[in-house]
C-alpha positions as CSV (number, residue, x, y, z in Angstrom):
1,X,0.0,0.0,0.0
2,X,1.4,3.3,-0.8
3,X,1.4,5.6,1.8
4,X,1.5,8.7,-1.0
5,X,-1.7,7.7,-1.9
6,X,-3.6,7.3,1.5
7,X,-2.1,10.9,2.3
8,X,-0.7,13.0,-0.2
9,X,-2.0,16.3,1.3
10,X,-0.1,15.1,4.7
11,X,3.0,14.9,3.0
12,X,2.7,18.2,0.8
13,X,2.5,19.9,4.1
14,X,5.2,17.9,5.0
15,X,7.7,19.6,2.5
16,X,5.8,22.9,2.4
17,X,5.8,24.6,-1.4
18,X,8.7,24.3,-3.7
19,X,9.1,20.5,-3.1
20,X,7.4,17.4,-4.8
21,X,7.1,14.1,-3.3
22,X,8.2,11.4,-5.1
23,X,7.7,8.0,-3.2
24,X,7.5,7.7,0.4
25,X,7.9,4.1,2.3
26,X,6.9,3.1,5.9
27,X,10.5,2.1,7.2
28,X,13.1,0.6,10.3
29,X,16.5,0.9,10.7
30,X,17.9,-2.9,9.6
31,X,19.4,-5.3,11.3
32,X,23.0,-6.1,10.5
33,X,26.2,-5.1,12.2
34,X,26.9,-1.7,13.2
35,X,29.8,0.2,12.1
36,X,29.1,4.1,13.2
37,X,31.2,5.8,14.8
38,X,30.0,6.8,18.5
39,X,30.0,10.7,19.4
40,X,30.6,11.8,22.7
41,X,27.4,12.5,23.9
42,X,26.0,8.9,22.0
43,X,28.9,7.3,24.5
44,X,27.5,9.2,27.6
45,X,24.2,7.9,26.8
46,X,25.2,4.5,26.2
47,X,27.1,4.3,30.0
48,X,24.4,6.2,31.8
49,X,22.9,3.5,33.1
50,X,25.3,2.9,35.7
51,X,26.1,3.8,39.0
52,X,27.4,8.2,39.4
53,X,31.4,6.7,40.4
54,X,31.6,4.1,37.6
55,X,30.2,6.3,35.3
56,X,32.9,9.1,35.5
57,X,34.9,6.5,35.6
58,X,34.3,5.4,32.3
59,X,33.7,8.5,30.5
60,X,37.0,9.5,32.2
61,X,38.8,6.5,30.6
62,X,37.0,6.9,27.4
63,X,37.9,10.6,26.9
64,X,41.4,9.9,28.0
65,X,44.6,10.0,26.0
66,X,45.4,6.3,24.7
67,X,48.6,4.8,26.5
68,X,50.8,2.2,25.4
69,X,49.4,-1.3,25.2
70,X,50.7,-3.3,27.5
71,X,52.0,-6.8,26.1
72,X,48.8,-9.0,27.6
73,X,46.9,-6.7,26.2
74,X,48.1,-6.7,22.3
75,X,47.5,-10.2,22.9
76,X,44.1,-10.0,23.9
77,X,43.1,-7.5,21.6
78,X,44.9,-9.8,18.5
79,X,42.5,-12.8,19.8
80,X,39.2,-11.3,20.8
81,X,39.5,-7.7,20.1
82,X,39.3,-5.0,17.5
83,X,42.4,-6.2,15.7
84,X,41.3,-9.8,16.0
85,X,42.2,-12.8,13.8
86,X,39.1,-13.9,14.3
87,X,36.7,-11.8,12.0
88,X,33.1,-13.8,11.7
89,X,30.8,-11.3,12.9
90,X,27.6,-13.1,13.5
91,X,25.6,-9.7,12.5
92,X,27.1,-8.9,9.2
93,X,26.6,-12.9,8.2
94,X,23.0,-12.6,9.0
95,X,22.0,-8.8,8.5
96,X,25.2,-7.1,6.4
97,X,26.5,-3.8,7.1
98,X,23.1,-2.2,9.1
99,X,24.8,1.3,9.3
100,X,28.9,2.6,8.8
101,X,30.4,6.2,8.6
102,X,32.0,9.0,10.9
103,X,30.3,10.7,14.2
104,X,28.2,13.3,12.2
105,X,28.1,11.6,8.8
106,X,24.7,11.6,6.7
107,X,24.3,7.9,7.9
108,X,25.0,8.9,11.6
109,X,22.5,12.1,11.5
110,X,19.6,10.0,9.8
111,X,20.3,6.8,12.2
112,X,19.9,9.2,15.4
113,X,17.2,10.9,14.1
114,X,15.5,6.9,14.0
115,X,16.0,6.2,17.4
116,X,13.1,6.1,19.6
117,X,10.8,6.8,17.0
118,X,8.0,5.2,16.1
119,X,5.9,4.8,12.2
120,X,9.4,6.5,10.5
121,X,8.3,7.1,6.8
122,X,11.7,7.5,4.4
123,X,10.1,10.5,1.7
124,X,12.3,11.3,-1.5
125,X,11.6,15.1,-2.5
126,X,13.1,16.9,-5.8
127,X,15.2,18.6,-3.3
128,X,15.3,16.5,0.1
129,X,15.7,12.5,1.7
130,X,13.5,13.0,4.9
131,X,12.8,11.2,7.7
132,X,9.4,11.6,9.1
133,X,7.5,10.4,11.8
134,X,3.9,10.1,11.4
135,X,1.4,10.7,14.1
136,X,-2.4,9.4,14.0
137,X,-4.9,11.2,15.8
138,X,-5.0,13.2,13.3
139,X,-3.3,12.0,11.0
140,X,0.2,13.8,10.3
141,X,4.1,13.8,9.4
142,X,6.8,15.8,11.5
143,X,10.8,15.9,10.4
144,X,13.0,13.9,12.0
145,X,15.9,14.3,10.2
146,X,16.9,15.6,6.2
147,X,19.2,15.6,4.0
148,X,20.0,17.5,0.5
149,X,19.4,15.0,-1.8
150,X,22.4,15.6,-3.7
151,X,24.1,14.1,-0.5
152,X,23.0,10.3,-1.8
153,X,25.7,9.0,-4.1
154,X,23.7,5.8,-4.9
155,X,21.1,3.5,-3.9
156,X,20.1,0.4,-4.2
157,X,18.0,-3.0,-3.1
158,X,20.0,-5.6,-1.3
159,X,17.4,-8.1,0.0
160,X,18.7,-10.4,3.0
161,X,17.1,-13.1,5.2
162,X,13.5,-12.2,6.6
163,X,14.5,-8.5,5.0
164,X,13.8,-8.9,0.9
165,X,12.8,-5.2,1.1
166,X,16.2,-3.8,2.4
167,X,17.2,-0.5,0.9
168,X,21.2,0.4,1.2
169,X,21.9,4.3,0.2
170,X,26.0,5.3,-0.2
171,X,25.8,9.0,0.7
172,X,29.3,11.4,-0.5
173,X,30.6,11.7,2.4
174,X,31.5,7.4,2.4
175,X,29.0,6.9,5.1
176,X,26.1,3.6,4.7
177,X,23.0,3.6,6.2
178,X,20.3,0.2,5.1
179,X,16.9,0.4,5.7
180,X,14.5,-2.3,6.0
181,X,10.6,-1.5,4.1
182,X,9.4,-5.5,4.3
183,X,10.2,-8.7,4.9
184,X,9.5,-9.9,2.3
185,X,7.6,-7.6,-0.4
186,X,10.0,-5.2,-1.8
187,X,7.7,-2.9,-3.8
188,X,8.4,0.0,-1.0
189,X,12.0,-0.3,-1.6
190,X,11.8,-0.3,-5.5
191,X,9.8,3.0,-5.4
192,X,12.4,4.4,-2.6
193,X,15.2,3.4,-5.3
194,X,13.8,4.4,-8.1
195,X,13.2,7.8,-7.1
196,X,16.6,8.0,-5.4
197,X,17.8,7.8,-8.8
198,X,20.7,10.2,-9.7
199,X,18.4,11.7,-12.5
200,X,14.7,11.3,-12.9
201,X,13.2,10.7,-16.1
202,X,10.4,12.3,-17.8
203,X,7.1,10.3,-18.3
204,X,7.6,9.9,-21.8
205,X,11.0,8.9,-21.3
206,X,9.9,6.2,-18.8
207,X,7.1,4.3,-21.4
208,X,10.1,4.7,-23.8
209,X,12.2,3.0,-22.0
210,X,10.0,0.7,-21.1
211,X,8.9,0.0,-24.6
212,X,12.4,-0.2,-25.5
213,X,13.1,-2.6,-23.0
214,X,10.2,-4.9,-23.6
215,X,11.2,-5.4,-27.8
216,X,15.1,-5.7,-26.6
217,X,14.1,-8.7,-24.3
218,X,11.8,-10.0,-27.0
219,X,14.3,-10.0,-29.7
220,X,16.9,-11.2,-26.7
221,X,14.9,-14.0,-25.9
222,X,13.9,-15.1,-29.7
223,X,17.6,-15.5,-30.8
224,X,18.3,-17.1,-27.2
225,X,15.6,-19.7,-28.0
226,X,17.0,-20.6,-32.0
227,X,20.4,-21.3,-30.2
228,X,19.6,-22.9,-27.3
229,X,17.2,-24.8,-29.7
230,X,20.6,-26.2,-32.0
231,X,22.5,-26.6,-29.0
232,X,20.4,-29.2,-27.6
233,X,19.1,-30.6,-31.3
234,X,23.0,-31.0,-32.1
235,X,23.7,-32.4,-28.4
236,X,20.9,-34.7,-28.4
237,X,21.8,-36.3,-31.6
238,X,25.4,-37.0,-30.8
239,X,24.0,-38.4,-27.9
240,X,21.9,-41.1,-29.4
241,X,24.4,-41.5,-32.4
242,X,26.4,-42.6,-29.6
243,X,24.7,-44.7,-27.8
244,X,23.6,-46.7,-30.9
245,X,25.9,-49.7,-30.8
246,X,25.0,-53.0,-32.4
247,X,26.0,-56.1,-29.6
248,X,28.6,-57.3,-32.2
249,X,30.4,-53.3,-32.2
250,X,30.2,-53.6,-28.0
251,X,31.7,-57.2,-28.2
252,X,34.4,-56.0,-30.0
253,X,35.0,-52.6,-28.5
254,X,34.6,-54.5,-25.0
255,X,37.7,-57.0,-26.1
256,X,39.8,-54.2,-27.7
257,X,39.4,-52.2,-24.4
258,X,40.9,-55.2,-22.2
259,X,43.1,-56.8,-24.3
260,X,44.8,-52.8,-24.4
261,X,44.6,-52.8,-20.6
262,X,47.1,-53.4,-17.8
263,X,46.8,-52.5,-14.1
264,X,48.8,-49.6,-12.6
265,X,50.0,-49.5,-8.9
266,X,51.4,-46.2,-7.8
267,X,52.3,-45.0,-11.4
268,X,53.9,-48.0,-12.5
269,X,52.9,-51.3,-14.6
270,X,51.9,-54.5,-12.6
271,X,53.5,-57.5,-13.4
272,X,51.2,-61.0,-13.5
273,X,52.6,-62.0,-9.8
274,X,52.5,-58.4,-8.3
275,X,49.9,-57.4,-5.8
276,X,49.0,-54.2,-5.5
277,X,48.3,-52.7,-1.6
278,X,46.0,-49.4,-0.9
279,X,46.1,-47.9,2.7
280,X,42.7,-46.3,3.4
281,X,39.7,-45.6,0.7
282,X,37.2,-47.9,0.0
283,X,39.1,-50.9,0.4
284,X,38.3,-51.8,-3.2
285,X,41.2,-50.0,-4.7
286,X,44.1,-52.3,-4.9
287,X,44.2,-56.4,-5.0
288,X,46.0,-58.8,-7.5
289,X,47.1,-58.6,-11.1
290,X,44.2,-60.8,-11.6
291,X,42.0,-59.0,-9.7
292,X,42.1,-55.7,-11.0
293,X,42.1,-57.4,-14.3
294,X,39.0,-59.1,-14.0
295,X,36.9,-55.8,-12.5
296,X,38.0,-54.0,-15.1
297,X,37.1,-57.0,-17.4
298,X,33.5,-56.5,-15.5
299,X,33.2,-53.3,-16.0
300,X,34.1,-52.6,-20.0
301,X,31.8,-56.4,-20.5
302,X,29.9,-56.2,-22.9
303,X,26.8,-56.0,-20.7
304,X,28.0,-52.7,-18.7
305,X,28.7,-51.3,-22.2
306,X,25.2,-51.8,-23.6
307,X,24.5,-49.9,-20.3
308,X,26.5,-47.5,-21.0
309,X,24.8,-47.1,-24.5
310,X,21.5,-47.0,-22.9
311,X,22.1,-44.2,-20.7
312,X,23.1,-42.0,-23.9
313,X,20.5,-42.9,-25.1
314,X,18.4,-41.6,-22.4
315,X,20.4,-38.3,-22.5
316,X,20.3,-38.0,-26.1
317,X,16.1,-38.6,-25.9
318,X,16.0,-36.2,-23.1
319,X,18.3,-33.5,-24.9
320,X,16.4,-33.7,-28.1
321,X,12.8,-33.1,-26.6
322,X,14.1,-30.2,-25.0
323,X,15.4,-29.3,-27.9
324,X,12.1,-29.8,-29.9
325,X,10.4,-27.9,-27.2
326,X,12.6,-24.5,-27.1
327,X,12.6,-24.7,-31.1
328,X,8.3,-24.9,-30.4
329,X,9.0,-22.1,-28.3
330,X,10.9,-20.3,-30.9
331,X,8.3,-20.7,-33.3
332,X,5.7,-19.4,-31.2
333,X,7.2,-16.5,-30.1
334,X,7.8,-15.6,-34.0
335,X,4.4,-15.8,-34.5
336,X,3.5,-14.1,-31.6
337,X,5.8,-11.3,-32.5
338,X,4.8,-11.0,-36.2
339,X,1.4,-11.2,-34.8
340,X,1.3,-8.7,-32.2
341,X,5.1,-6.6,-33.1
342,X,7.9,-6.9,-31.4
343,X,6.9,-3.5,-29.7
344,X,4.8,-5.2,-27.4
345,X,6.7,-6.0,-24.2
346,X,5.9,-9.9,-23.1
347,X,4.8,-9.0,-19.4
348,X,1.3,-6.8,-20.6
349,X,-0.7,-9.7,-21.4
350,X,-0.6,-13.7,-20.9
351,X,1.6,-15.6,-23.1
352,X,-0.6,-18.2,-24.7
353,X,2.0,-19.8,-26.8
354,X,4.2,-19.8,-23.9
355,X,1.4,-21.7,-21.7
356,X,1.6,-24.5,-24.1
357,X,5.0,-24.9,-24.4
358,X,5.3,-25.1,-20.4
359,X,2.1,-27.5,-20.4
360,X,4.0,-29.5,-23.0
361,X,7.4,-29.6,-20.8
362,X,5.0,-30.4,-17.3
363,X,3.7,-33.8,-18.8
364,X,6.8,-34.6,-20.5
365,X,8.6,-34.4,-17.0
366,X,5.4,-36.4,-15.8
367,X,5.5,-38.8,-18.2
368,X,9.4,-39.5,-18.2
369,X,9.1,-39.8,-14.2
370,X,6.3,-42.7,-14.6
371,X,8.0,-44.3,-17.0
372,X,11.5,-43.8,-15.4
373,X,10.0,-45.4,-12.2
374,X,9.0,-48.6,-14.1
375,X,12.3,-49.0,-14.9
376,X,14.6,-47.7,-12.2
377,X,12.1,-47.2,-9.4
378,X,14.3,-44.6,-7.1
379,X,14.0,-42.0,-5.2
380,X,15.0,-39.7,-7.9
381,X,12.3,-40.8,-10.4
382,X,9.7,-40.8,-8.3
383,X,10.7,-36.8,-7.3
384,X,10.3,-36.2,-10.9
385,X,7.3,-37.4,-11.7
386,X,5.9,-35.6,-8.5
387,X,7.0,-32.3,-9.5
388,X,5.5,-33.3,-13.3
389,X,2.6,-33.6,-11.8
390,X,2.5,-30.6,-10.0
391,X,3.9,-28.3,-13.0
392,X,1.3,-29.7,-15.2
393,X,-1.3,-28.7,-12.5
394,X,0.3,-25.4,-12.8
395,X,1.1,-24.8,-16.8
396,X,-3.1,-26.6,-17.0
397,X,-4.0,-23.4,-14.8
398,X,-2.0,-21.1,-16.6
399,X,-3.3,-21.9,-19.9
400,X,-7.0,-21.9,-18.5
401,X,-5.7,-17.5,-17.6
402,X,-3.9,-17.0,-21.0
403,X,-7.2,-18.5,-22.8
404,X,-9.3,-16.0,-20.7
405,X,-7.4,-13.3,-20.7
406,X,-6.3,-13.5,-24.8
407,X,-9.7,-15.2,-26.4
408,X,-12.8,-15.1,-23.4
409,X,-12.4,-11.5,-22.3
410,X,-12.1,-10.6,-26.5
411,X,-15.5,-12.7,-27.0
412,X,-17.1,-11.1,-23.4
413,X,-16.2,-7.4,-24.6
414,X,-17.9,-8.3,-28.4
415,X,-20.8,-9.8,-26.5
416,X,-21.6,-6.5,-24.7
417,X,-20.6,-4.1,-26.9
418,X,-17.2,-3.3,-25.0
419,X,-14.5,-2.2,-27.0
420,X,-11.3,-4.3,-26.6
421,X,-7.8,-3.3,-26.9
422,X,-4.8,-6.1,-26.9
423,X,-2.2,-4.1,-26.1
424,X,-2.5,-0.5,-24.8
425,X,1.8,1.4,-24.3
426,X,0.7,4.2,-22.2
427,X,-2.2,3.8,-20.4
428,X,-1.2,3.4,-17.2
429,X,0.5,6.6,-17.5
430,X,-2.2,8.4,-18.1
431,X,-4.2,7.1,-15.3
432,X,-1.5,8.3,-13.1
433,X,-0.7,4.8,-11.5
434,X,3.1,5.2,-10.1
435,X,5.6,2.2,-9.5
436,X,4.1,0.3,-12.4
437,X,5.2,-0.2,-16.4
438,X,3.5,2.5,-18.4
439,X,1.9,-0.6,-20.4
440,X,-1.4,-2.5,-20.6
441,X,-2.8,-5.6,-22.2
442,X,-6.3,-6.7,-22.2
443,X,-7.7,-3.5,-22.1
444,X,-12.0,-3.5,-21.6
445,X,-13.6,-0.4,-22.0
446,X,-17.2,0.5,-21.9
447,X,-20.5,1.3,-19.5
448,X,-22.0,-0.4,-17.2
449,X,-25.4,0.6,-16.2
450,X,-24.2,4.1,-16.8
451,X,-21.0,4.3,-15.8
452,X,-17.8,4.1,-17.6
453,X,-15.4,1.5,-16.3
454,X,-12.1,0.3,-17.3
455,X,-10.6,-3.4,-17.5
456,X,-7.1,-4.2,-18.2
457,X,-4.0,-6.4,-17.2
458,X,-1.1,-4.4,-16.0
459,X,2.7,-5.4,-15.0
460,X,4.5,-4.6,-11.8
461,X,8.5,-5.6,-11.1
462,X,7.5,-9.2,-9.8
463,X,3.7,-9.9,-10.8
464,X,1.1,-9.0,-13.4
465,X,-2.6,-8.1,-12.3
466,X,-6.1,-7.7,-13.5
467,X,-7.4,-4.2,-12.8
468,X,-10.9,-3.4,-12.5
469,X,-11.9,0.6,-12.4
470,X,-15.2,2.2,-12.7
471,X,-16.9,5.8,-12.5
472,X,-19.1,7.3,-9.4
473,X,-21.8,9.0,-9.4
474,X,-19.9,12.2,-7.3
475,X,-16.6,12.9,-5.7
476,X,-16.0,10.5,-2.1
477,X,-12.3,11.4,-0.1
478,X,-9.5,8.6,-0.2
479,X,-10.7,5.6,1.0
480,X,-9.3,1.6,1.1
481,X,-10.6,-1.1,2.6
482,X,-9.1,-4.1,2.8
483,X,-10.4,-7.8,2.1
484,X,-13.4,-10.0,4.3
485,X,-11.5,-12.3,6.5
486,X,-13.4,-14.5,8.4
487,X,-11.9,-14.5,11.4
488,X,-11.9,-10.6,12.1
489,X,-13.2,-7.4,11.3
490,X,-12.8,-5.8,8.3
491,X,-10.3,-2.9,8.0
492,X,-10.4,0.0,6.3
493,X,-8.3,3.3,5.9
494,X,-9.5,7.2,5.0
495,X,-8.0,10.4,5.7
496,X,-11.6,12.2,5.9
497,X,-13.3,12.3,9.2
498,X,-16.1,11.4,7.0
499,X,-15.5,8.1,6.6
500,X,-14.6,7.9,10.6
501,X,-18.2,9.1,10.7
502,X,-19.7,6.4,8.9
503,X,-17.1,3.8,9.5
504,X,-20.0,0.9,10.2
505,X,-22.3,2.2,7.1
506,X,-19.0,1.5,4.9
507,X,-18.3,-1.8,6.1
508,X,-21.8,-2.8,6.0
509,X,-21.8,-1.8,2.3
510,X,-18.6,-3.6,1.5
511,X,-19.6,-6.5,3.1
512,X,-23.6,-6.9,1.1
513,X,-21.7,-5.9,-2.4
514,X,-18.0,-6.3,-2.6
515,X,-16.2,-8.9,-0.1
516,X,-12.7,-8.3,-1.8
517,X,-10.4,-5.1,-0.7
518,X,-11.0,-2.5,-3.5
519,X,-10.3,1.8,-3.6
520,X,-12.1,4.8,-3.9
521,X,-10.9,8.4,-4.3
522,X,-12.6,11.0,-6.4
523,X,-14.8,10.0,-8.9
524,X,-13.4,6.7,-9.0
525,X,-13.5,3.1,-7.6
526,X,-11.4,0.3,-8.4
527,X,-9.8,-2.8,-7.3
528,X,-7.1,-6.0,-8.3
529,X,-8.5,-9.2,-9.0
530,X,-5.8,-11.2,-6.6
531,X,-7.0,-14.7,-7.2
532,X,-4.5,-17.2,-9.2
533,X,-6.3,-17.5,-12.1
534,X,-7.4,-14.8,-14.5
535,X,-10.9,-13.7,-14.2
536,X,-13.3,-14.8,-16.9
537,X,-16.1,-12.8,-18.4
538,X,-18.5,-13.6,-15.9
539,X,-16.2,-12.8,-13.0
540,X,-16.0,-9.4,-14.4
541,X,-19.3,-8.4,-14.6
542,X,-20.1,-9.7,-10.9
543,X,-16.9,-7.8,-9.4
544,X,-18.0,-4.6,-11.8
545,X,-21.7,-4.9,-10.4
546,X,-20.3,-4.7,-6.8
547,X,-17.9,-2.3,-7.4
548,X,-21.0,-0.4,-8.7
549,X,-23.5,-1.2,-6.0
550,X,-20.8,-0.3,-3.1
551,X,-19.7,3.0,-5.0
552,X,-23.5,3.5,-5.0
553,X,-23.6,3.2,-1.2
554,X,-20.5,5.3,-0.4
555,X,-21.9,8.2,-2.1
556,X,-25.1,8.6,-0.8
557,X,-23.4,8.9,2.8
558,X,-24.8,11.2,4.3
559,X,-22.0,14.6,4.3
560,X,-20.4,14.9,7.7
């Protein structure tokens, strides 16, 4: 949820004139070793705990003039001290670097202006990084601590356990300072980096880039396909080529390849009466001359030969229907592109080429896995054909969303008499949606029962969504509320006193019309289908006639 959204007039008078906002991120300091330097008064802090005496007494010894080390001491301090030999540091394995850099740094002045504060927000101006905490009743930010922004060298995402949304910014004076946004969603530190960047690009020079992106990846990923395609074609017929031996060539081959062979003990040629003595290993290593003759005579028989063969073969088979799958691939994609242009970036809309080459590849592993299992019958086989299984469970969903999404919501918009877009390279811009791609795919527009609405697929960094967005009937302040959970009450969040007013009527509303979490805010209400399979037709119309009903219900609130 982004917080610029639930209270951009809070953070305007935040900044004050002059300024714009560009992303703001609820945010902790992060855990990880820290390597700031302490100030005087930081040390006095840290000591005041104790007792009067054995505070001066420390302060004293802290702000004294270093003496010579004495000789026990250098040793200590080389074992278990600063100068150690030993240098794990449990914090830094876990965490990294949480914060580094001089008393009075940038890192040190934003760190102390963390401490003891509580819901810190991280807000990226055109002219300021600010630290702000953010009170509740009512609802505002005060400054913590700033910085120019021309004091950030660089910054960018370094995700680590139970913190995937840490943010580390280099400021110009050397110092480090990592933040932590989630544990494990990092869309709060995307838009913190993104808008830390050194430069900040124009819309149009965003979708261009974007556009520019998506046909370098398409054409990236079609000549990737031909080669890996020839690579494994080639591969996979060696392999068989091979492996097919008659039993006459393996006969011979098998005598050739022990009639040629003579044992070796330490480097040098056995004789027929030496013997051969290994200390340690398997215990299987040394022996006779007769002995190591006949395991090698087991192992290059005739029989472990044609096993050998078979197992080529097995590669080979398994090389070449990959191979026939990414050239599949290949060929889809080139129609795909030809079809749509290679303008189109891949992520606006479902793949439904792609679906079947992955359904393909999930009952192929299936498949193999039974039939392996037959055969072999370990544990190895038995974990493929499992996760066979279960991918073709998958790819079988992900067709059934590419075939709604690219031929039922086409037929659904023709059957109302909505008009349908495939692909649509800046409308997301236009709506004014931040910390997505400019693009959509699958774009529905048209009225329902009066009022214009707005369907469409849209891409974010890790996941693509279905949108649903439709008009109101008059102007309601920000509002979200979040899903029906059964357990609890339902939540929902509004700047307005307004909707404090009529908290219960809201829910109430929600809960008869629209049990999903959905947005309001203006003269518009929308919401993201979340479920793991693309909505068909029929879903859309029910979640666009709540959306309409609850939009209804919000506006005829009574004004407060």
């Amino acid at each position: 949820m982004d917080p610029l959204q639930l209270y951009p007039a809070e953070f305007q008078a935040l900044v004050g004139d002059g300024e714009t906002v560009r992303a703001a991120a609820h945010c902790q300091r992060a855990f990880g070793s820290d390597r700031l330097e302490r100030s005087p008064e930081e040390l006095e802090r840290l000591v005041g705990f104790l007792p009067v005496r054995l505070r001066d007494q420390a302060l004293a010894a802290l702000r004294a003039e270093p003496r010579p080390e004495r000789a026990w001491e250098r040793v200590l301090a080389v074992l278990a001290g600063a100068d150690s030999v030993i240098r794990f540091d449990v914090d830094q394995a876990i965490g990294g670097i949480a914060a580094a850099g001089h008393a009075g740094s940038c890192a040190a002045r934003l760190a102390d202006g963390m401490r003891d504060a509580g819901m810190v927000h991280l807000v990226v101006t055109t002219e300021r990084l600010v630290l702000a905490g953010m009170d509740l009743d009512p609802v505002a930010f005060r400054p913590l601590a700033d910085l120019p922004i021309g004091a950030v060298l660089r910054a960018r995402r370094e995700g680590r356990f139970l913190q995937r949304g840490r943010v580390v910014i280099d400021f110009v004076d050397l110092s480090q300072l990592a933040l932590m946004t989630g544990i494990f969603g990092t869309g709060r530190a995307d838009r913190i980096v993104g808008a830390l960047a050194v430069r900040q690009r124009t819309p149009h020079e965003e979708a261009s880039a974007a556009i520019h992106l998506g046909v370098n990846s398409r054409y990236t990923g079609l000549v990737v396909r031909f080669v890996l395609a020839g690579v494994l074609l080639l591969a996979g017929w060696q392999m068989l080529a091979h492996g097919s031996t008659t039993e006459a060539q393996r006969a011979r081959e098998s005598a050739d390849l022990i009639a040629d062979y003579r044992p070796t003990c330490d480097g040098k040629t056995m004789g027929r009466r030496d013997t051969c003595l290994v200390f340690g290993g398997s215990g299987d290593e040394g022996g006779s001359y007769q002995h190591m003759m006949d395991k090698y005579a087991a192992a290059n028989s005739p029989e472990a030969l044609a096993e050998r063969d078979r197992n080529w073969r097995v590669a080979g088979t398994v090389a070449l229907g990959l191979g026939g799958l990414t050239l599949l691939f290949f060929i889809l994609s080139l129609i795909e592109a030809i079809r749509f242009g290679t303008g189109q970036p891949q992520e606006a809309t479902i793949s439904y080429q792609r679906r079947i080459v992955g359904l393909f590849v999930a009952v192929g592993m299936a498949v193999g896995g039974v039939a392996l299992i037959m055969e072999v019958g370990n544990f190895g086989t038995w974990l493929l054909a499992i996760a066979g299984v279960l991918f073709t469970a998958g790819a079988v969903a992900g067709l059934v969303s590419a075939w709604r999404t690219r031929i039922g919501r086409p037929r659904w918009a023709r059957k109302h008499g909505y008009t349908y877009e495939h692909f649509n390279k800046d409308l997301m811009e236009r709506l004014g949606w931040s910390n997505v791609r400019p693009f959509a795919g699958g774009v529905v527009t048209g009225t329902y029962r009066d009022r214009a609405f707005l369907v469409f697929d849209y891409a974010e960094k890790d996941s693509r969504d279905t949108a649903l967005v439709i008009g109101l009937p008059g102007e309601v302040p920000p509002l979200v509320v979040e899903a029906k959970e059964k357990p609890g009450a339902r939540l929902l969040t509004g700047t307005a006193q307004h909707w404090a007013n009529h908290a219960t009527q809201v829910v109430a509303a929600a809960d008869r019309h629209y049990p999903w979490a959905f947005k309001a805010s203006g003269k518009t209400i929308w919401a993201k289908y979340d479920e793991f399979i693309s909505p068909s037709g029929k879903r859309l119309s029910k979640r666009l006639d709540g959306l309409h009903r609850v939009g209804t219900d919000l506006v005829a609130l009574p004004p407060s």
